[in-house]
C-alpha positions as a LaTeX table, in Angstrom:
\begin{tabular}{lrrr}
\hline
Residue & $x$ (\AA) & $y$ (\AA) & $z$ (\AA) \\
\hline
Unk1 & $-7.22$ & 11.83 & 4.69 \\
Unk2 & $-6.36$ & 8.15 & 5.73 \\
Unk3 & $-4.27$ & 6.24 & 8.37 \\
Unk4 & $-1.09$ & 6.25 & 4.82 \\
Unk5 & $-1.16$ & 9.99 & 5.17 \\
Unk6 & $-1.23$ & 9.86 & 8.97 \\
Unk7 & 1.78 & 7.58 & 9.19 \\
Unk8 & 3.91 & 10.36 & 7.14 \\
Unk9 & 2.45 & 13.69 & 8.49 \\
Unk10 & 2.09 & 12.30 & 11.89 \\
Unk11 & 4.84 & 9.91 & 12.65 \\
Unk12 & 7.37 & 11.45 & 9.79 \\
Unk13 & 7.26 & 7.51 & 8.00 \\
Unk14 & 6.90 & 7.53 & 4.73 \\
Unk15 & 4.94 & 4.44 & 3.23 \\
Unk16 & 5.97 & 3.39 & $-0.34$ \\
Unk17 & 4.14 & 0.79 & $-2.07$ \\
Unk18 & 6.14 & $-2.32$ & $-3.03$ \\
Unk19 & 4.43 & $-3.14$ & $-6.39$ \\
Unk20 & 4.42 & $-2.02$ & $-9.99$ \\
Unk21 & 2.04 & $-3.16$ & $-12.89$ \\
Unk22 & 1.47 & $-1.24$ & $-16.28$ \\
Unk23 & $-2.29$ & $-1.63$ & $-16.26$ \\
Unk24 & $-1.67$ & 0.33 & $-13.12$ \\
Unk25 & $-0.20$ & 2.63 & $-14.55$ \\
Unk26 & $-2.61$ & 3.56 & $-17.28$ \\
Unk27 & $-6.08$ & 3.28 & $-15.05$ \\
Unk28 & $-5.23$ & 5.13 & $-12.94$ \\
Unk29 & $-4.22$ & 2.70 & $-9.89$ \\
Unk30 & $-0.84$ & 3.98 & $-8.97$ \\
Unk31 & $-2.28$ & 7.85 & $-8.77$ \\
Unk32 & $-5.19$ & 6.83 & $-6.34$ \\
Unk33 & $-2.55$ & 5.08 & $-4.55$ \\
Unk34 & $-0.74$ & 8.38 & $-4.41$ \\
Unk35 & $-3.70$ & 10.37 & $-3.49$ \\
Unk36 & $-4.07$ & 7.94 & $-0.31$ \\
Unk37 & $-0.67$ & 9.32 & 0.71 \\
Unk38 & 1.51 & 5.99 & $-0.74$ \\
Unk39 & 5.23 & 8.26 & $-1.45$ \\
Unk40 & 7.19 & 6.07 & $-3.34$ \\
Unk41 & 7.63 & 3.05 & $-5.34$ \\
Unk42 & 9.86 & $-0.10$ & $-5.21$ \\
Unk43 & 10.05 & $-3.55$ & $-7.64$ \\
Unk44 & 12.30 & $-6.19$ & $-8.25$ \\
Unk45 & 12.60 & $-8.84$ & $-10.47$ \\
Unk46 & 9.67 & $-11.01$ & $-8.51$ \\
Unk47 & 7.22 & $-7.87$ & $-9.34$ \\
Unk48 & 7.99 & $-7.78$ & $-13.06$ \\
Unk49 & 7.48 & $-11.14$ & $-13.46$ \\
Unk50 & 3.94 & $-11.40$ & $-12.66$ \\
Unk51 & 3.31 & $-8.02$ & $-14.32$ \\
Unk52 & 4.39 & $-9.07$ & $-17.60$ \\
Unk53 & 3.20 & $-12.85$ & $-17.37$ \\
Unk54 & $-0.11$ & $-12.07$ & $-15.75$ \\
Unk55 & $-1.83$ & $-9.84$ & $-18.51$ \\
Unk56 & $-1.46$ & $-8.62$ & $-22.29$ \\
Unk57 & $-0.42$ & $-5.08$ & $-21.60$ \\
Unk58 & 3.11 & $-5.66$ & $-22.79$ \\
Unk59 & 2.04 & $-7.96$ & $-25.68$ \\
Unk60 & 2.32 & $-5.22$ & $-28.52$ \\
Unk61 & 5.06 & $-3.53$ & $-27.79$ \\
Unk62 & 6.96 & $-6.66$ & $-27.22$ \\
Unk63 & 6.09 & $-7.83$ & $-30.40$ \\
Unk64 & 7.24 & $-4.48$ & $-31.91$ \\
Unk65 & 10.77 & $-4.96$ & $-30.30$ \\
Unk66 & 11.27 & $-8.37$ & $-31.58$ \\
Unk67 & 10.59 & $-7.44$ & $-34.78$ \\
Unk68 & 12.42 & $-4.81$ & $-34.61$ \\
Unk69 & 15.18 & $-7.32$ & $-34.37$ \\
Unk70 & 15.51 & $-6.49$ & $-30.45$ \\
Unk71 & 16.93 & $-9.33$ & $-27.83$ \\
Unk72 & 14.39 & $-10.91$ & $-25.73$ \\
Unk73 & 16.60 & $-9.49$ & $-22.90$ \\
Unk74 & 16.97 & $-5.88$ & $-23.99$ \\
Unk75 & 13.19 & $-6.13$ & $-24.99$ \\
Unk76 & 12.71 & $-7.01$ & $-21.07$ \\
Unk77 & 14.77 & $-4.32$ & $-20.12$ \\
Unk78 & 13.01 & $-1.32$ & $-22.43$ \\
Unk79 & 9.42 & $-2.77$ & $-21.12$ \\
Unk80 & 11.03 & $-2.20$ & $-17.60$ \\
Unk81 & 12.52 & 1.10 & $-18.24$ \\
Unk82 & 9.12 & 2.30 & $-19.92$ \\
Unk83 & 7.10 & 1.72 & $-16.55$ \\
Unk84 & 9.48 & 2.60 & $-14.54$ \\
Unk85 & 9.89 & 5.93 & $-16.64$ \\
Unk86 & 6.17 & 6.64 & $-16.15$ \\
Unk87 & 6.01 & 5.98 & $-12.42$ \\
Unk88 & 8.39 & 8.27 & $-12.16$ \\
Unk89 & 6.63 & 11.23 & $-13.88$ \\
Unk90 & 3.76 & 10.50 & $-11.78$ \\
Unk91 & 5.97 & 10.64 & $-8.44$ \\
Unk92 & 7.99 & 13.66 & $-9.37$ \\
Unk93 & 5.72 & 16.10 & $-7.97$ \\
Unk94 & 6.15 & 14.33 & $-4.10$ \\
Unk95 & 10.10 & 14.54 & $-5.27$ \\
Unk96 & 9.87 & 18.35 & $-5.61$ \\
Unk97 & 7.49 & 19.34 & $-2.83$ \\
Unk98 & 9.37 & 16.99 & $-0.67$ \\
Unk99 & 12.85 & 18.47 & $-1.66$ \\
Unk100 & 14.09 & 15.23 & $-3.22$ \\
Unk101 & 13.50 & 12.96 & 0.15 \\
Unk102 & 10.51 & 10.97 & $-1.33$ \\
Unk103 & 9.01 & 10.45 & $-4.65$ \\
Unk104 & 11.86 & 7.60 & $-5.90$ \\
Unk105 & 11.14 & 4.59 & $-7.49$ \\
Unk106 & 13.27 & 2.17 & $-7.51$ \\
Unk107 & 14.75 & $-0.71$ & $-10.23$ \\
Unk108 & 16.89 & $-3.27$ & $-10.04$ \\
Unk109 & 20.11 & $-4.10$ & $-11.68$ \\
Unk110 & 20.10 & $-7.66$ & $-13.10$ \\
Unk111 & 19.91 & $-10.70$ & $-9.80$ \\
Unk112 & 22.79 & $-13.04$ & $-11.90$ \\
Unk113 & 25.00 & $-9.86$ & $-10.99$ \\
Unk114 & 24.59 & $-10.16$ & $-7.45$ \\
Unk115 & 28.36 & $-11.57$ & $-6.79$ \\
Unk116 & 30.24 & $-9.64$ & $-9.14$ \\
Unk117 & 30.99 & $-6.25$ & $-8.37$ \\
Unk118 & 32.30 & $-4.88$ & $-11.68$ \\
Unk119 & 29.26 & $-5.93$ & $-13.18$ \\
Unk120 & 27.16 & $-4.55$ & $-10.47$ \\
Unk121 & 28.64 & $-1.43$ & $-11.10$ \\
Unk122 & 29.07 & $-1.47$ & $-14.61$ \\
Unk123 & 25.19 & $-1.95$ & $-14.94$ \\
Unk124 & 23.96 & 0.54 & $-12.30$ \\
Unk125 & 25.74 & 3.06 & $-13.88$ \\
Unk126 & 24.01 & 1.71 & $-17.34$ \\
Unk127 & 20.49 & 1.80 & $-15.82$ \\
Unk128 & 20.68 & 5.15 & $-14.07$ \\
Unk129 & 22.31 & 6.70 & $-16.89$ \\
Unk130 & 19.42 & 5.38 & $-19.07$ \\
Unk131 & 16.60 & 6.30 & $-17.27$ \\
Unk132 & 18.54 & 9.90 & $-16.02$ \\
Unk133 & 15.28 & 11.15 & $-13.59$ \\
Unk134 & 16.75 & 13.00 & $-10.43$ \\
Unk135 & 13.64 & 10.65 & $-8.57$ \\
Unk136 & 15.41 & 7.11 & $-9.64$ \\
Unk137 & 16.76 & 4.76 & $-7.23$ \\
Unk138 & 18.50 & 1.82 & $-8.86$ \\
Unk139 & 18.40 & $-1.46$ & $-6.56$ \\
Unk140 & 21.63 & $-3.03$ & $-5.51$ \\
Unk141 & 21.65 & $-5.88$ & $-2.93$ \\
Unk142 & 23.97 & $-5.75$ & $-0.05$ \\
Unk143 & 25.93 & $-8.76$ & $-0.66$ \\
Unk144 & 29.81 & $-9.11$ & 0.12 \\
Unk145 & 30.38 & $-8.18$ & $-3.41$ \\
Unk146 & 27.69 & $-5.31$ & $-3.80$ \\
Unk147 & 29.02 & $-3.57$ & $-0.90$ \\
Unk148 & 31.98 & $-1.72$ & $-2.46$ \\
Unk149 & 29.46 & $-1.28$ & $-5.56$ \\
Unk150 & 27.09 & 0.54 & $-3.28$ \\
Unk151 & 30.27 & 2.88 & $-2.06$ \\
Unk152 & 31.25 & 3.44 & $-5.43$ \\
Unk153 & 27.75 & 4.67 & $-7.08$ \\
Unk154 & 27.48 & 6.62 & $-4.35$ \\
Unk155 & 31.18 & 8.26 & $-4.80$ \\
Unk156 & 29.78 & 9.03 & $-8.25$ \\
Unk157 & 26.76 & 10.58 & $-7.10$ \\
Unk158 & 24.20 & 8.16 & $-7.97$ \\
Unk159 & 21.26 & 7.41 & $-5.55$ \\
Unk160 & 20.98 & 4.12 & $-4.63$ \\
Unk161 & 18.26 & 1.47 & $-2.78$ \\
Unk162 & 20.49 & $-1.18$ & $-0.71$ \\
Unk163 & 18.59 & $-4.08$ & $-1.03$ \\
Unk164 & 18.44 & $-7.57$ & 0.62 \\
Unk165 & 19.59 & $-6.80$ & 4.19 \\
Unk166 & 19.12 & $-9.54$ & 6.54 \\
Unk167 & 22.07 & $-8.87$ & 9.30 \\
Unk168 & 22.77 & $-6.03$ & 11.79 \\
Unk169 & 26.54 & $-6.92$ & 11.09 \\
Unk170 & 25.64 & $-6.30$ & 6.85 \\
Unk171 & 23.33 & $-3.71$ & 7.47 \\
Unk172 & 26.68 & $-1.62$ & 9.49 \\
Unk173 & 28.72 & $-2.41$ & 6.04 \\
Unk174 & 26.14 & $-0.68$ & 4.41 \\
Unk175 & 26.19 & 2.26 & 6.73 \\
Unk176 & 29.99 & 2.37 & 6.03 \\
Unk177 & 29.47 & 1.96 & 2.17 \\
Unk178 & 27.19 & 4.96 & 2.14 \\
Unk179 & 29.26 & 6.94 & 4.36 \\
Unk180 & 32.57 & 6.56 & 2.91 \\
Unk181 & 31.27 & 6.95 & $-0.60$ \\
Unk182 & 29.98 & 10.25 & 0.31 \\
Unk183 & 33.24 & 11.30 & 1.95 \\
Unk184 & 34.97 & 10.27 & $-1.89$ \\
Unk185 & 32.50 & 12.36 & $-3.67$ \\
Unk186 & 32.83 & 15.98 & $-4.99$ \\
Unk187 & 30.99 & 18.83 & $-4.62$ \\
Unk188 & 27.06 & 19.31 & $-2.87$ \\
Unk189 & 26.12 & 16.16 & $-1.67$ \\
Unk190 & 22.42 & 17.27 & $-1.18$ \\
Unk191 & 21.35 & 15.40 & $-4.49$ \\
Unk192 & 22.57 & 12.14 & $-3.65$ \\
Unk193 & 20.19 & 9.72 & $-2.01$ \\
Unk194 & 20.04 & 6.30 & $-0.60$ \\
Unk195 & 17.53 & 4.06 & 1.34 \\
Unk196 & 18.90 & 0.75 & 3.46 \\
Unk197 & 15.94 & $-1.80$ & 2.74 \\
Unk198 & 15.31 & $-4.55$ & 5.53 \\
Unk199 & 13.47 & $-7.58$ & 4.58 \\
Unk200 & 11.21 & $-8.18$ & 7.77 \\
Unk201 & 8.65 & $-11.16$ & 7.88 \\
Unk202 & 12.00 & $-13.67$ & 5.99 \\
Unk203 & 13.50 & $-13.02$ & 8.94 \\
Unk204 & 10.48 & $-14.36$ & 11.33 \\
Unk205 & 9.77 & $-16.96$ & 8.80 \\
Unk206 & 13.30 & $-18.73$ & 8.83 \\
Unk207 & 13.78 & $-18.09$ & 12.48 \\
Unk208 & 10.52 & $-19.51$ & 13.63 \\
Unk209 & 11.14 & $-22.38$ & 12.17 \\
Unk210 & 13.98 & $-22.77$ & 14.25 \\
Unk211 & 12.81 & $-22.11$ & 17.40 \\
Unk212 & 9.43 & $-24.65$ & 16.87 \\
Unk213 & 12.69 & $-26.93$ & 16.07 \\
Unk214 & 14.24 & $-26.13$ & 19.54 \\
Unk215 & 10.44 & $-26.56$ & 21.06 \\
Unk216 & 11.32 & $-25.23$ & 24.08 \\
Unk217 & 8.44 & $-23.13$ & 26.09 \\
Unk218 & 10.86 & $-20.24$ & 25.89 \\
Unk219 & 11.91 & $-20.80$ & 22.15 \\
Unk220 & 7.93 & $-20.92$ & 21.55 \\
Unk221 & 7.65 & $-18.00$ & 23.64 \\
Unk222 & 9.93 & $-15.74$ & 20.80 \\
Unk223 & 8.34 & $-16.86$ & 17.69 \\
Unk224 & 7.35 & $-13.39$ & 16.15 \\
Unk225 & 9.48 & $-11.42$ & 17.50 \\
Unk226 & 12.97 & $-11.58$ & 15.81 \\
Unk227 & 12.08 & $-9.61$ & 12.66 \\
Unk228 & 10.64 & $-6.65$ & 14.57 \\
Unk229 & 13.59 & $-6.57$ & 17.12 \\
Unk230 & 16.30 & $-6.64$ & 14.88 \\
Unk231 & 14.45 & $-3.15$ & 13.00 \\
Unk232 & 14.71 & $-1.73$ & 16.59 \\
Unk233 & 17.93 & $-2.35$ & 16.68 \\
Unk234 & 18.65 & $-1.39$ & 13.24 \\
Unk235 & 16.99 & 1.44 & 14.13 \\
Unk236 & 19.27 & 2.39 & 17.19 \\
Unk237 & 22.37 & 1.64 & 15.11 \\
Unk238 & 21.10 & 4.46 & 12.12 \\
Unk239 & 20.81 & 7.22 & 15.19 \\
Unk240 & 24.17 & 5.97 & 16.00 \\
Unk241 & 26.16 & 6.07 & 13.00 \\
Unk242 & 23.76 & 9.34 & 11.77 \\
Unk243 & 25.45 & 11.58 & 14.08 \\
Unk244 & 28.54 & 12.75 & 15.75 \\
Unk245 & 31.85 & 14.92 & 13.93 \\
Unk246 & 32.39 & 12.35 & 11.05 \\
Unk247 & 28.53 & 12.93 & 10.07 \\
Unk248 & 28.26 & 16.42 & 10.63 \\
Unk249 & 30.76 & 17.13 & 8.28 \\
Unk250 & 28.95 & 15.38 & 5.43 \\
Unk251 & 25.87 & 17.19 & 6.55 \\
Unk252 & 27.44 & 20.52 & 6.04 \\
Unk253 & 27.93 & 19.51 & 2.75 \\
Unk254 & 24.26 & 19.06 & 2.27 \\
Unk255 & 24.61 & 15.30 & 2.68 \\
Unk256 & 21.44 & 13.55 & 3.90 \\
Unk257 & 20.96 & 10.51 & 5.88 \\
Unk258 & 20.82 & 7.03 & 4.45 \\
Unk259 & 17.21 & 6.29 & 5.73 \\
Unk260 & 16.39 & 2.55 & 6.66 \\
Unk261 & 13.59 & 0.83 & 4.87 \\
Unk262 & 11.50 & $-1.78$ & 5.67 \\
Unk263 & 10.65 & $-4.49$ & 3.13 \\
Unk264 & 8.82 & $-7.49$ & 3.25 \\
Unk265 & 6.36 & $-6.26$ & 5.31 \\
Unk266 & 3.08 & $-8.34$ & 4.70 \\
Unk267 & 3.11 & $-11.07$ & 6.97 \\
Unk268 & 3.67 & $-14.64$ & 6.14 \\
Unk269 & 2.11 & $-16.58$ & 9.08 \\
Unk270 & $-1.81$ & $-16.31$ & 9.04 \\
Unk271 & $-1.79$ & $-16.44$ & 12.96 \\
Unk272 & 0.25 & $-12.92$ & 13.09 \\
Unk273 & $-2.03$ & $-9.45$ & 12.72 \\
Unk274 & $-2.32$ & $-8.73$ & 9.10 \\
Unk275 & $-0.80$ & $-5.60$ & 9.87 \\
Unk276 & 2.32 & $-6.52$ & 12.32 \\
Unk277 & 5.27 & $-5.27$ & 10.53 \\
Unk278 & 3.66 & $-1.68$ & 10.00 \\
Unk279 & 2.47 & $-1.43$ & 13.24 \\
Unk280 & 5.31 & $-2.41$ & 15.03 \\
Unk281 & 7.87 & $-0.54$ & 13.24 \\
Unk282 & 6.61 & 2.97 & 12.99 \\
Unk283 & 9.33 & 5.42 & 13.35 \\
Unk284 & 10.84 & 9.19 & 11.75 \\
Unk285 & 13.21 & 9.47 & 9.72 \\
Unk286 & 12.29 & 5.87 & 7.73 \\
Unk287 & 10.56 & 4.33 & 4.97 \\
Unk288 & 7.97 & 1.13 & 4.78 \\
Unk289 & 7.41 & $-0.17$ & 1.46 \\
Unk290 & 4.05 & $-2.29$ & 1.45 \\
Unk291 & 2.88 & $-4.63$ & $-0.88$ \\
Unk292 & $-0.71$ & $-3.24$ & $-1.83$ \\
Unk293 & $-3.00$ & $-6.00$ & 0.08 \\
Unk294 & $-1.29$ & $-4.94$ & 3.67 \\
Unk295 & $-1.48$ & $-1.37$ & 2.68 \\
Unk296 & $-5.09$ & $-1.55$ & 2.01 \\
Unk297 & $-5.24$ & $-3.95$ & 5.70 \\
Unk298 & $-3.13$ & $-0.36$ & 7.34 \\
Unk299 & $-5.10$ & 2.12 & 6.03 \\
Unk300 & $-8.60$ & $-0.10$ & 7.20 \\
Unk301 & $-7.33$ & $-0.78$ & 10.56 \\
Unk302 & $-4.19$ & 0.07 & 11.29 \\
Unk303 & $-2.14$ & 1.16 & 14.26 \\
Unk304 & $-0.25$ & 5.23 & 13.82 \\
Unk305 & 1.69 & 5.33 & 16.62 \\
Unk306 & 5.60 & 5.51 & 17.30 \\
Unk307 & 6.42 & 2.05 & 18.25 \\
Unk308 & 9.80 & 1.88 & 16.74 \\
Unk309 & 11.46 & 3.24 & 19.30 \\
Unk310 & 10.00 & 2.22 & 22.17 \\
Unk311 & 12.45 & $-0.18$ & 24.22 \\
Unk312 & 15.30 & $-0.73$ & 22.91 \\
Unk313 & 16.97 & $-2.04$ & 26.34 \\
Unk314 & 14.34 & $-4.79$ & 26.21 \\
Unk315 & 15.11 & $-5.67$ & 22.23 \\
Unk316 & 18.68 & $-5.96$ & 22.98 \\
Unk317 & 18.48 & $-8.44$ & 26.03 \\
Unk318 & 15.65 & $-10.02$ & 23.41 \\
Unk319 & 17.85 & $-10.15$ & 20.53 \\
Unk320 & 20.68 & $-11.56$ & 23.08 \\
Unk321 & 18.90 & $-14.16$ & 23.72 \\
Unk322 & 17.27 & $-15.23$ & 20.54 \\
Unk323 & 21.52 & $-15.22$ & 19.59 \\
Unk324 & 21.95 & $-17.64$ & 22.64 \\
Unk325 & 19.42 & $-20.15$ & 20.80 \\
Unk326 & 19.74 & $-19.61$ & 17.12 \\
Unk327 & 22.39 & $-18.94$ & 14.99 \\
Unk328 & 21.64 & $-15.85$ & 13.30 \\
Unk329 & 25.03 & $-14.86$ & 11.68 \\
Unk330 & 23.45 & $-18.54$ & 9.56 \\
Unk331 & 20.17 & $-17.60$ & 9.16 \\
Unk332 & 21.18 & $-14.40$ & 7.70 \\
Unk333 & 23.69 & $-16.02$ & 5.11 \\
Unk334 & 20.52 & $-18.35$ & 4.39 \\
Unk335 & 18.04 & $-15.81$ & 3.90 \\
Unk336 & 20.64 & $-14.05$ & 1.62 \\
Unk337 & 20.65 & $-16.76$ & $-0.97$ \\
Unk338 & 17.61 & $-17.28$ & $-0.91$ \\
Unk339 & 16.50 & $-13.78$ & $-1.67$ \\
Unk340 & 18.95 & $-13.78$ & $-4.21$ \\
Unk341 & 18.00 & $-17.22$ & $-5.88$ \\
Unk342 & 14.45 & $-15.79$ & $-5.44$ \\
Unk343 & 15.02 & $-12.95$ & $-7.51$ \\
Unk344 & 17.39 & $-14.65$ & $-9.97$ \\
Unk345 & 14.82 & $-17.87$ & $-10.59$ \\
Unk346 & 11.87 & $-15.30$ & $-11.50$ \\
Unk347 & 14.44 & $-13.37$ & $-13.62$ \\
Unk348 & 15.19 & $-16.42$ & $-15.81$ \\
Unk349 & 11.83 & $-17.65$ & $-15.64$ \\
Unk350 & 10.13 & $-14.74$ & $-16.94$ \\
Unk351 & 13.00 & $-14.30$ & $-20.12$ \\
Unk352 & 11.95 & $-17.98$ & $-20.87$ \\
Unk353 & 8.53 & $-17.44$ & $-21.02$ \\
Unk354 & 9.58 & $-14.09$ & $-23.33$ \\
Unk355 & 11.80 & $-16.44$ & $-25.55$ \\
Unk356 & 8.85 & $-18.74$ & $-26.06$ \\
Unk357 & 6.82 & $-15.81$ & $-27.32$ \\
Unk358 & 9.84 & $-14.64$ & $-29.07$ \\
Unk359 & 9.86 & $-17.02$ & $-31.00$ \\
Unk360 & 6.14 & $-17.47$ & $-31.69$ \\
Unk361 & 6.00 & $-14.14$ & $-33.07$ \\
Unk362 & 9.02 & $-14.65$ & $-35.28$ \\
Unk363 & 7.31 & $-18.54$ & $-36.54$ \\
\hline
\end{tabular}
């Protein structure tokens, strides 16, 4: 066994792995990454993207759609479906012997739909329906307007990945969202599902810069140490809102906990430990999705031990003051559009590309 299998058996975290490529799927990749102990699966828009653009395993069966007569667009969407279809297949044995908490891979609804609720809604329900596999999460990102979407798939019993959390305040909406949506719904809850997915080293990245801004010794002093904090903290708030009457009646029900995820996780400034936001936020009862280059850096020489945890007197008097210095109610409405422009930009940019060979094929 290795350090992925550790973290889970060990320390009760469950490491996903935060990419998804269809050559993976048919060497064999994704199933060695399983046999290493990796327990679920997450992409996005970003992830697709370079999949698609960055080899010829979709070329045929692209060119089958359009000449089919198929959109570019719905051909994107059946490529997507197909792999994440098969990824699922190959993760529905950790679904069963896990009794539905891991095995999920996750897809996202469309990133133009991020501010529109109806449509958020109206196309979660299309993609879960489609794919139908009791081990599906589909993506939607915690923005003002995906809120009530997330509360309303989950009313309907669909199981849901929260995506794009950059906020304590947000990530307590979410909370709420899951809660309430549960209370709405009928019937055993025990099927229903959701993750709450953190993105970690955007939130060093964006407040670093800020503080080498401010320049002060003690602004210096705190660079690296705002993404990991606010998971404490995030952390303290899911044992929180996890417990107590209001919970305990859901959990009769056979509800489960809404566990939080961390995203993001490889690190973006060469002079931080290749492995800091694994390390650092090792806890039960959560999930760390990990692009493939930091999980192979964990399981070489990474740390399994509960750090998550820890000190969370010292994180809030930390957190308290990076508040005092930085506006972080900002950089959290910052980081939001960004993510979502992010996702959107490689969205549009791939369908381009796909028009272009659209209409080669059809010339």
């Amino acid at each position: 066994m290795g350090r992925l299998h550790d973290l889970f058996h060990d320390q009760g975290q469950s490491p996903w792995l935060d990419n998804l490529k269809r050559g993976w799927l048919a060497d064999g990749q994704i199933a060695r990454w399983v046999e290493r102990g990796v327990r679920g699966i997450t992409s996005n828009p970003a992830i697709f993207q370079k999949a698609i653009e960055s080899g010829a395993e979709y070329d045929e069966q692209f060119a089958q759609l359009i000449a089919a007569g198929v959109s570019v667009e719905e051909a994107y969407w059946t490529m997507v479906c197909d792999d994440i279809t098969a990824a699922l297949a190959l993760l529905e044995p950790i679904h069963a012997s896990s009794g539905g908490l891991d095995g999920y891979v996750s897809v996202e609804v469309a990133p133009s739909l991020a501010r529109n609720r109806v449509g958020t809604e109206a196309a979660a329900r299309q993609l879960d329906d489609r794919i139908h596999a009791d081990n599906l999460y589909v993506k939607i990102p915690a923005t003002r307007e995906g809120v009530p979407a997330i509360a309303e798939m989950i009313s309907e019993g669909r199981s849901i990945n929260v995506t794009l959390i950059f906020s304590l305040e947000r990530y307590d909406e979410v909370i709420e969202a899951y809660i309430s949506g549960l209370e709405r719904a009928t019937g055993n809850l025990e099927p229903v599902s959701s993750v709450a997915s953190f993105f970690i080293s955007r939130v060093d990245t964006e407040i670093d810069r800020r503080l080498d801004t401010i320049g002060t010794d003690e602004a210096l002093a705190l660079r690296g140490t705002a993404a990991i904090t606010q998971g404490q903290l995030a952390y303290s708030l899911w044992a929180q809102r996890f417990s107590g009457a209001r919970w305990d009646a859901l959990a009769a029900r056979g509800a489960r906990p809404q566990r939080a995820l961390w995203a993001s996780t490889s690190t973006k400034n060469p002079t931080y430990p290749d492995t800091l936001y694994v390390d650092a936020l090792i806890g039960p009862h959560t999930v760390n999705t990990i692009p493939d280059t930091t999980l192979e850096a964990f399981d070489d020489h990474g740390t399994v031990a509960r750090t998550l945890d820890a000190d969370f007197d010292s994180a809030e008097l930390r957190w308290r003051r990076l508040g005092e210095l930085v506006d972080l109610a900002d950089v959290a409405a910052v980081l939001e559009a960004e993510g979502v422009a992010t996702f959107e930009k490689s969205y549009d940019e791939l369908l381009g590309a796909l028009e272009t060979k659209a209409a080669e094929l059809r010339g």
